[in-house]
C-alpha positions in Angstrom: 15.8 -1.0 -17.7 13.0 -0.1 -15.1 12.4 2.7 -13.3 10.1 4.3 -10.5 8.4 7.5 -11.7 5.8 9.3 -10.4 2.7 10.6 -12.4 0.7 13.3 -11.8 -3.1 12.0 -11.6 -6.1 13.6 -11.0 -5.6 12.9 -6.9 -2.1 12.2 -6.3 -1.5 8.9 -3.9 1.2 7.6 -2.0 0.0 4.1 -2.8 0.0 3.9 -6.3 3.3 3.5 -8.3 3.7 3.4 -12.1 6.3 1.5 -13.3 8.2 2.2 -16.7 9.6 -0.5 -18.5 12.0 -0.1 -21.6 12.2 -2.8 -24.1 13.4 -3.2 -27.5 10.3 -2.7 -29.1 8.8 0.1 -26.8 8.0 1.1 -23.8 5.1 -0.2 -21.4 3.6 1.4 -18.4 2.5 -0.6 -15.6 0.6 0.6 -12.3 0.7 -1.0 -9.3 -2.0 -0.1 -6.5 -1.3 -1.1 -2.8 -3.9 -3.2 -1.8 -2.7 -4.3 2.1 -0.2 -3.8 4.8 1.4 -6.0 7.1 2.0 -4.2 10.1 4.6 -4.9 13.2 4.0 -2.4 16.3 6.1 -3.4 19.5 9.3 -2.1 20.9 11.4 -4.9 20.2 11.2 -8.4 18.4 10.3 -10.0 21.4 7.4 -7.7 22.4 4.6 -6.5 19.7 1.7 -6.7 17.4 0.6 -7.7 14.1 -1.9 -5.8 12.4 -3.0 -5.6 9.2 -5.1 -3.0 6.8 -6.4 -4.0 3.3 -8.6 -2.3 1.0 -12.0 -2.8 0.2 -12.9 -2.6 -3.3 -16.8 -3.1 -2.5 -16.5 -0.4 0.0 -14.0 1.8 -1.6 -12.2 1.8 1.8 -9.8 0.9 3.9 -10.7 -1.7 6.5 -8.1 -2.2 9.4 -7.9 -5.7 11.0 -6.5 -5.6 15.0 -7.3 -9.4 16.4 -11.3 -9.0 17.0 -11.9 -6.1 15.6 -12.1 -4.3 12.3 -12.0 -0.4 12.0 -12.8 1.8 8.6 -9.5 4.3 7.8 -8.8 7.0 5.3 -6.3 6.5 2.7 -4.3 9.2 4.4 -4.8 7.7 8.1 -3.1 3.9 6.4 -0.5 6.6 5.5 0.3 8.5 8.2 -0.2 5.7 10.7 1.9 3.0 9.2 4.7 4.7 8.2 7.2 3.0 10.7 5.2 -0.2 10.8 4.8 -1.2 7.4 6.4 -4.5 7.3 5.2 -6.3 4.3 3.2 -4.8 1.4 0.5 -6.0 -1.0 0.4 -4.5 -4.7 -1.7 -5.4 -7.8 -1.2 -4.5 -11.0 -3.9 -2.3 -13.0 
């Protein structure tokens, strides 16, 4: 049986889920930290943009990729930006 549950850290983020898992001998905890997003921006499926924005470990950032050109963003301007174009999302487990 698993289940989504969120955690209270030392600075809450949107981008990290713990996952519970219940087995027969236990329980294990799992966290899974989102490491990139796939973005689609357009009006239609015949008219828009990928994008994409992956963190940095080396620069404890996030680094947004648009064709040419690659911008620095806060965790909470990935947030707020891609919430209606997230289309595919990267996790690793921790």
């Amino acid at each position: 049986m698993e289940f989504l549950k969120n955690t209270p850290t030392k600075r809450p983020s949107p981008l990290i889920i713990w996952v519970y898992t219940h087995l027969q001998m236990g329980e294990s905890v799992f966290r899974f930290s989102l490491v990139s997003v796939l973005n689609y921006v357009g009006h239609s499926i015949h008219s828009g943009h990928y994008l994409s924005d992956c963190y940095s470990r080396s620069g404890s950032c996030w680094l947004s990729y648009n064709d040419e050109s690659v911008t620095m963003m806060t965790e909470e301007r990935v947030v707020k930006k891609r919430q209606r174009s997230a289309y595919v999302l990267f996790y690793e487990t921790k």
